[in-house]
C-alpha positions as CSV (number, residue, x, y, z in Angstrom):
1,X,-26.6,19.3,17.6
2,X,-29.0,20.5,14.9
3,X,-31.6,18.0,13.4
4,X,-29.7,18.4,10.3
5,X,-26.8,16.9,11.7
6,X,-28.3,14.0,13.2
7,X,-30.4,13.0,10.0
8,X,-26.8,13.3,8.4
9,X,-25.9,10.8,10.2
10,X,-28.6,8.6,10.4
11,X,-28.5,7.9,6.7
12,X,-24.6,7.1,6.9
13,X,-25.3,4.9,9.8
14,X,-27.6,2.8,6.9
15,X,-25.2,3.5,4.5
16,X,-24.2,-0.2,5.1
17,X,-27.7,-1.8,4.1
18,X,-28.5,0.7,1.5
19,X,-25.2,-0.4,-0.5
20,X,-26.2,-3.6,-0.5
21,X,-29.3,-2.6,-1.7
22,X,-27.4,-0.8,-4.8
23,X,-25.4,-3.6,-5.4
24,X,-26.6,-5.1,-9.4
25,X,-27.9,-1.5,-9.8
26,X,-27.6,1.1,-12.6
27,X,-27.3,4.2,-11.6
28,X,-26.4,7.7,-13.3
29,X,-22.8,9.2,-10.9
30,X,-24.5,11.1,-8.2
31,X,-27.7,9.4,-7.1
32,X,-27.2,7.5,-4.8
33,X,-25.7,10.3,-2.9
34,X,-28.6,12.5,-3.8
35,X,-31.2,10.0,-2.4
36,X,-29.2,9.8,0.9
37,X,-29.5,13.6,1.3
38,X,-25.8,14.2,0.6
39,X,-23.9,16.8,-1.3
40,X,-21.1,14.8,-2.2
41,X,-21.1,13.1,-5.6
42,X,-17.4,13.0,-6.3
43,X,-14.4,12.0,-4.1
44,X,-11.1,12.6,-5.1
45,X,-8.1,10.3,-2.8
46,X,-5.2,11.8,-3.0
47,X,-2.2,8.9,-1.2
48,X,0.6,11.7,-0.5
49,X,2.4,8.5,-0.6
50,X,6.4,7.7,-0.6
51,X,6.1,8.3,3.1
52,X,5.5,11.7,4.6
53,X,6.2,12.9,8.1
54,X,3.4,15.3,9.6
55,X,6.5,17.4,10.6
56,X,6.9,18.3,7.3
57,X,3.4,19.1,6.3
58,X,0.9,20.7,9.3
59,X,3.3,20.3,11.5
60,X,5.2,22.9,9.3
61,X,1.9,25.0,7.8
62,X,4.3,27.0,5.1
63,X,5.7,24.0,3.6
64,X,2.2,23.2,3.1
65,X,-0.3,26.3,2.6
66,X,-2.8,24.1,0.5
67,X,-3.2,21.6,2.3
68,X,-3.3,23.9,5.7
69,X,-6.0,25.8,3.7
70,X,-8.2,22.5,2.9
71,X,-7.5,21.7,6.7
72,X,-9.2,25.0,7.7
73,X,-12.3,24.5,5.3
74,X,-13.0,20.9,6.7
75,X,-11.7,18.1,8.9
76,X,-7.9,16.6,10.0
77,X,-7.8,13.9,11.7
78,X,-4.1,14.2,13.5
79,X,-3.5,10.7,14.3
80,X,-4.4,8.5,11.3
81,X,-2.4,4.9,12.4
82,X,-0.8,4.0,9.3
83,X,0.0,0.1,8.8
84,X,4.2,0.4,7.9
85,X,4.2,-2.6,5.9
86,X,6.1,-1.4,2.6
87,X,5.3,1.8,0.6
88,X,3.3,-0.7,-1.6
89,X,1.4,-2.7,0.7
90,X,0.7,0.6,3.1
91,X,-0.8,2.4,-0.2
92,X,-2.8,-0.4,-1.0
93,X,-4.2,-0.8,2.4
94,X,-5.4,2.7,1.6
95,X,-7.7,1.1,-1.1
96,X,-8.8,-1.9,0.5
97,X,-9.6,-1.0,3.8
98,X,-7.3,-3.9,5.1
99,X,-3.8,-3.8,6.2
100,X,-1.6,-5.4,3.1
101,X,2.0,-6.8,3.7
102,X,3.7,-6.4,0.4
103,X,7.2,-6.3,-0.5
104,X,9.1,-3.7,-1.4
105,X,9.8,-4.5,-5.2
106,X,6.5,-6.9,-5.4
107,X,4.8,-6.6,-8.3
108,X,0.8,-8.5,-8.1
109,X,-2.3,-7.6,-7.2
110,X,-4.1,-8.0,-4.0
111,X,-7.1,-10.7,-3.2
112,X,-9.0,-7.9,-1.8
113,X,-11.5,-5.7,-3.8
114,X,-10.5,-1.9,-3.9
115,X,-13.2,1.0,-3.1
116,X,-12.8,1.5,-6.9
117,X,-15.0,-1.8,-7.4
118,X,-16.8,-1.7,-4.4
119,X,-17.8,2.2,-6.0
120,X,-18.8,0.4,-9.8
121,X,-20.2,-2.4,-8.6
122,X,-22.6,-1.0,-6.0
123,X,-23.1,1.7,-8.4
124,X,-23.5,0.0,-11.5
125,X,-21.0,3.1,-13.0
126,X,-19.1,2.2,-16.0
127,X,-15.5,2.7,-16.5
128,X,-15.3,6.1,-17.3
129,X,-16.7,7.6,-13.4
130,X,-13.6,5.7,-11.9
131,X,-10.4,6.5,-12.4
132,X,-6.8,6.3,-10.4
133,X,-3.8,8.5,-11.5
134,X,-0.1,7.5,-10.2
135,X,3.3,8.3,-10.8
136,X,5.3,5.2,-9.5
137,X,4.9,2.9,-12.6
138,X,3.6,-0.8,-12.9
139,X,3.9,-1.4,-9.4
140,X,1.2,1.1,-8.6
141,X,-1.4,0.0,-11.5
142,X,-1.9,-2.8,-9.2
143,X,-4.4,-0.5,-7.2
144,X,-7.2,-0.2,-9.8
145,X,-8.8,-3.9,-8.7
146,X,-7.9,-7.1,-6.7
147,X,-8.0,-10.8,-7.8
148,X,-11.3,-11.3,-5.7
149,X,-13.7,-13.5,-7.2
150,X,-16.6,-11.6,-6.7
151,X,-15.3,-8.1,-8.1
152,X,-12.4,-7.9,-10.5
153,X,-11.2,-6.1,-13.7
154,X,-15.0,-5.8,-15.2
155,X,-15.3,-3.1,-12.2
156,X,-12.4,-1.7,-11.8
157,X,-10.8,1.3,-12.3
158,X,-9.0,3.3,-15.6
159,X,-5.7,4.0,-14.8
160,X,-3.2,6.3,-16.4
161,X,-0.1,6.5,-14.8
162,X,1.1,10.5,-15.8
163,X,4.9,9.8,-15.6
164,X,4.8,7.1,-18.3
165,X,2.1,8.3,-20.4
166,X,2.7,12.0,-20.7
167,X,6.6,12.0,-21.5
168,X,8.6,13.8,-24.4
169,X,8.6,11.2,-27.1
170,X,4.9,11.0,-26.5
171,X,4.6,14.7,-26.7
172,X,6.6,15.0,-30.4
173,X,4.5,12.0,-31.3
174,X,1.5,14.2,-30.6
175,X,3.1,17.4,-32.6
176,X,2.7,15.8,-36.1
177,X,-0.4,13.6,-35.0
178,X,-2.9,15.6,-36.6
179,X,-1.3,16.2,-40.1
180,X,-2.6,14.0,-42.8
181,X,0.3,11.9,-43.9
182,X,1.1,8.3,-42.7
183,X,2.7,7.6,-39.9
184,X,6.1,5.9,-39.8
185,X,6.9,2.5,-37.4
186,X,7.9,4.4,-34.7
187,X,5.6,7.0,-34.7
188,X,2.7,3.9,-35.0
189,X,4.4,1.7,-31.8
190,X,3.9,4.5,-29.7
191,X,0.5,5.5,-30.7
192,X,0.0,1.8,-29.7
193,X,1.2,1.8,-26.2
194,X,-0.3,5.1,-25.7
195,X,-3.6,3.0,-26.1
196,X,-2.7,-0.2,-24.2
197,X,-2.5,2.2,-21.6
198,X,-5.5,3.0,-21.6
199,X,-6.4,-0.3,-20.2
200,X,-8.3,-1.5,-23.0
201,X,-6.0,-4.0,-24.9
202,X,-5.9,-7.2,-23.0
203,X,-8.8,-9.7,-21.5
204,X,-7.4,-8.9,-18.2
205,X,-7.3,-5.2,-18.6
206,X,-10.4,-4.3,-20.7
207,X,-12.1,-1.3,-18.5
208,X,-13.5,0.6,-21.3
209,X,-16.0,0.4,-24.1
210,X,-14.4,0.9,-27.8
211,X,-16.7,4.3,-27.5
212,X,-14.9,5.2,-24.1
213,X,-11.2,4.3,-24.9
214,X,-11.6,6.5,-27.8
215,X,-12.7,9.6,-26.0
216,X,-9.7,8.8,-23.6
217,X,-7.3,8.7,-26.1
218,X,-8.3,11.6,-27.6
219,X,-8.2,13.3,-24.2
220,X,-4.4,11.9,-23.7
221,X,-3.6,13.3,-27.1
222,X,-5.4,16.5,-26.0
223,X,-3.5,16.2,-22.3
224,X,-0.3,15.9,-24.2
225,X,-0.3,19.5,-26.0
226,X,-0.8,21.6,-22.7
227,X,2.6,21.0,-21.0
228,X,1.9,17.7,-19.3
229,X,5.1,16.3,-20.6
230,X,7.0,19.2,-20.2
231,X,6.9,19.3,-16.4
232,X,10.3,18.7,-14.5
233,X,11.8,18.8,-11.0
234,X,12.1,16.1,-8.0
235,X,8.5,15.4,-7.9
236,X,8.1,15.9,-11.8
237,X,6.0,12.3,-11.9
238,X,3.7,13.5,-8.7
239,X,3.2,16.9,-10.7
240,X,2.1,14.6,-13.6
241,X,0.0,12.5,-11.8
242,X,-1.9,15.1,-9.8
243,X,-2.0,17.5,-13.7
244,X,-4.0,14.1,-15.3
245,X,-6.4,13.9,-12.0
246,X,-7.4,18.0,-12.5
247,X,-7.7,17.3,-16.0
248,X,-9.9,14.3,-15.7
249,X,-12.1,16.0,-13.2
250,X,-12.7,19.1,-14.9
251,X,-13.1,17.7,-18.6
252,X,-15.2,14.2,-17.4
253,X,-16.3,14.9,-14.4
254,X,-16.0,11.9,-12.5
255,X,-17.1,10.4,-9.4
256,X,-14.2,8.9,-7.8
257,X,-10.8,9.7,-8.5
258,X,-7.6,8.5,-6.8
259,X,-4.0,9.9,-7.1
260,X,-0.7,8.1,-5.6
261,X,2.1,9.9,-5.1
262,X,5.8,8.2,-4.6
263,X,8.4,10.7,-5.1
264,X,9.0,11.9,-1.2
265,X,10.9,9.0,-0.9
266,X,13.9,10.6,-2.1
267,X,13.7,11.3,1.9
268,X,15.9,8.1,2.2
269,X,19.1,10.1,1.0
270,X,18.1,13.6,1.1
271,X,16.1,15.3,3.8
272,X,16.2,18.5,1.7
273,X,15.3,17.2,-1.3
274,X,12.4,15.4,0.3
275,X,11.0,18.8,1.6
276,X,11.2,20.3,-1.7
277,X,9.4,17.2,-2.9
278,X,6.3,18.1,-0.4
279,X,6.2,21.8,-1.0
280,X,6.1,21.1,-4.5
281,X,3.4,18.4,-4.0
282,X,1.4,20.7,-2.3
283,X,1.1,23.1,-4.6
284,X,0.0,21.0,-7.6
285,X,-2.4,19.4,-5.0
286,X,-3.6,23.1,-4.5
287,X,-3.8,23.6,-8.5
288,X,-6.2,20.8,-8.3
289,X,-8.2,22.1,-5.5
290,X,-8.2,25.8,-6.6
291,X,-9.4,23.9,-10.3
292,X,-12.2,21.8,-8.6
293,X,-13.2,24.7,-6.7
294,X,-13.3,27.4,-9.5
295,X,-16.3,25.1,-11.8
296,X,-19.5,25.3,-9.7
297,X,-20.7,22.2,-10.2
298,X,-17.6,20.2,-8.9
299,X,-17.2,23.2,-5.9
300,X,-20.7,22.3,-4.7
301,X,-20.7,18.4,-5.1
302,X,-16.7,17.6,-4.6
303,X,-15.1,15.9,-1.4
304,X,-11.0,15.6,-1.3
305,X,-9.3,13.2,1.5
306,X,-5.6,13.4,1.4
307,X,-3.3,11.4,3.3
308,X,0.2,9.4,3.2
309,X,0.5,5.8,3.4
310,X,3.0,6.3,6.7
311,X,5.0,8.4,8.1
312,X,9.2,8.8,8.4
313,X,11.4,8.0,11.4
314,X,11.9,10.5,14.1
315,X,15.8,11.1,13.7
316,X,17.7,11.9,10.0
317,X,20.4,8.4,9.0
318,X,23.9,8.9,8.5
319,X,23.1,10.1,5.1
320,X,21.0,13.0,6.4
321,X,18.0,11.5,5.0
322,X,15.1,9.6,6.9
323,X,14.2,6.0,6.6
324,X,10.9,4.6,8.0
325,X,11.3,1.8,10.4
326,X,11.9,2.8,13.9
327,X,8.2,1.9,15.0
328,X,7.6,5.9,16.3
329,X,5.0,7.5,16.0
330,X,6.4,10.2,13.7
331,X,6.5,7.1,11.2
332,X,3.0,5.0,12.6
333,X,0.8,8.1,12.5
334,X,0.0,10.3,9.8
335,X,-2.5,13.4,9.0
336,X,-5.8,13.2,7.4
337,X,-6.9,16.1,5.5
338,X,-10.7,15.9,4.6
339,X,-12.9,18.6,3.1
340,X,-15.7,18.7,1.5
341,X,-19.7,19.7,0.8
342,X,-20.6,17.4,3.9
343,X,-18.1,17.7,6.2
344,X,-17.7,19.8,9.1
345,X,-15.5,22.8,9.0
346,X,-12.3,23.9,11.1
347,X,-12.5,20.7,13.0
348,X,-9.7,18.9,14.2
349,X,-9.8,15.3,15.3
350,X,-7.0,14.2,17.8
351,X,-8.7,10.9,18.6
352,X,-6.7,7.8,16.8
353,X,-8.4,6.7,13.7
354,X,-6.6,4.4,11.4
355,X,-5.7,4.8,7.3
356,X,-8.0,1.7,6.8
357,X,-11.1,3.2,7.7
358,X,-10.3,5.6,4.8
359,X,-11.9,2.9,2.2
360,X,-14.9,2.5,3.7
361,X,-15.6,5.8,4.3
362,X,-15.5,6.5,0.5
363,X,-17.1,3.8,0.0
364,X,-20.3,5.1,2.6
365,X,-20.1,8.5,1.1
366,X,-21.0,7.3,-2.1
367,X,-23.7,5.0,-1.6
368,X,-21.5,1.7,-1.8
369,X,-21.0,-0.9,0.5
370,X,-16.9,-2.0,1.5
371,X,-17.9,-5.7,2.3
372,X,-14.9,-7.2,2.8
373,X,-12.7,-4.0,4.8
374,X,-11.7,-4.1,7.9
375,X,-11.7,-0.3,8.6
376,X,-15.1,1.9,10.0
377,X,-16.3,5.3,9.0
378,X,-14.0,7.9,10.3
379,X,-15.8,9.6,13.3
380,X,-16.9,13.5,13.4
381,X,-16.6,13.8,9.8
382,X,-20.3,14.8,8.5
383,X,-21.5,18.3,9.8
């Protein structure tokens, strides 16, 4: 072991103290990396979420060449124990770094702070360095911040969820947008939950400055002419969702970006379709890779973890789909593809780790502190 390495790891074994150090601080995106000796300045979280057999993805490298690819240029950690508590409450856990029974159709927000605030807060970033894209509606906005008293909406993160934002009627709104002529009543009620979307409408959802929703919205109107809305197929919403992250990297720049994905649950009633959902997946997740790595500044500075929220059941139903509740470990383990500027390369991990300690390693790479997670840095990751 080099004396690279080891002072690597020395400053993420402080990483602890110096985010509290951070925390109240103002800090341009990237310093507190810098100052710690790190590459990494931007995470992007991608939850391959709707439940996701390894089977289907490195278990079976051509349905998944991307994500083999990023495998090869960093770190996978082959037994990630998921917590198989609801596709809702499992993809949440993923943010909070503590195991969250949900149900199925529940629709609230946790207690527990997300990395997103942990990230602000310790950070001091404003809205516009933390974002989270998904594709599975109102349920999923729930991930941009918990009700926890000392964190909150003030720190949380922009959402834009790509399926309901970048649609067709959205699209032809868009067409006539920048001739000069009034709009008509329709035309004006969508521009106006285009920007409640944005998050800055409400008390409860006001992320953004008047000065940042406006770039936003001219970047949705801007997303909106290059095909977003045009995109189609099973995983068309995923394919949105992951289009908006590539977009928001490469135009903003960000430092933390999350993505959750939902439509592999099709898996329920069609194993085929399920496949075709993570083959397609994986090759918009590769658009956004190949995009990330083709701008120097984001190649040298960006780390990607990618992971479902759990797994599927070992055997197909009678419908020749796959459910997820038969306690195996095809369902309770799942792969964790990390690569990145600081992370060793070619490595695989066979060692159990768990989907919590996913949270807190973000939050470590980035200078913050994860108070309140329950989850630990994921081992042999740092070269």
């Amino acid at each position: 072991m080099n004396d690279r390495a080891i002072d690597r790891r020395a400053f993420l074994a402080h990483s602890v103290a110096a985010g509290g150090a951070l925390a109240g601080s103002t800090l341009l995106p990237g310093l507190a990396s810098e100052s710690r000796g790190l590459a990494t300045k931007r995470i992007v979280l991608i939850a391959f979420a709707g439940g996701v057999r390894t089977r289907e993805t490195l278990g079976t490298p051509a349905n998944v060449p991307n994500l083999a690819a990023m495998g090869d240029e960093g770190v996978v950690f082959t037994r990630a124990r998921s917590s198989n508590l609801g596709h809702f409450g499992a993809a949440l856990s993923l943010f909070t770094g503590i195991s969250e029974a949900r149900g199925i159709r529940e629709n609230a927000r946790g207690n527990d702070p997300t990395l997103f605030e942990y990230v602000r807060k310790d950070l001091g970033l404003p809205a516009s360095e933390v974002w989270i894209s998904t594709s599975g509606g109102a349920q999923q906005t729930n991930y941009s911040y918990g009700l926890h008293p000392e964190y909150g909406p003030s720190v949380g993160a922009n959402t834009l969820d790509g399926d309901g934002i970048f649609n067709k009627e959205f699209r032809d709104l868009i067409g006539a947008y920048g001739r000069p002529r009034e709009m008509d009543a329709r035309e004006d009620e969508l521009l106006q939950k285009m920007r409640a979307s944005i998050g800055s409408g409400t008390s409860e959802t006001r992320l953004n400055s008047p000065e940042s929703a406006a770039k936003i919205e001219r970047y949705i109107l801007d997303e909106l002419t290059r095909g977003t809305a045009d995109i189609r197929g099973a995983n068309a919403a995923d394919a949105k969702a992951l289009r908006v992250a590539r977009n928001l990297l490469t135009i903003f720049k960000p430092t933390l970006v999350g993505v959750v994905l939902q439509q592999a649950d099709i898996a329920h009633g069609s194993f085929n379709g399920y496949v075709e959902v993570v083959r397609q997946n994986d090759a918009a997740i590769g658009e956004l890779w190949q995009a990330v790595k083709a701008d120097p500044e984001l190649r040298a500075t960006t780390a990607f973890i990618v992971l479902p929220e759990f797994g599927r059941d070992s055997d197909l139903n009678s419908r020749r789909g796959l459910d997820h509740g038969d306690g195996s470990d095809d369902l309770n383990y799942v792969s964790c593809v990390c690569t990145g500027p600081d992370f060793q390369r070619g490595t695989v991990v066979r060692e159990d780790v768990r989907a919590i300690d996913v949270c807190p390693t973000v939050c470590e790479l980035l200078g913050a502190n994860a108070r309140y997670a329950r989850g630990k840095r994921l081992p042999r990751l740092m070269a």
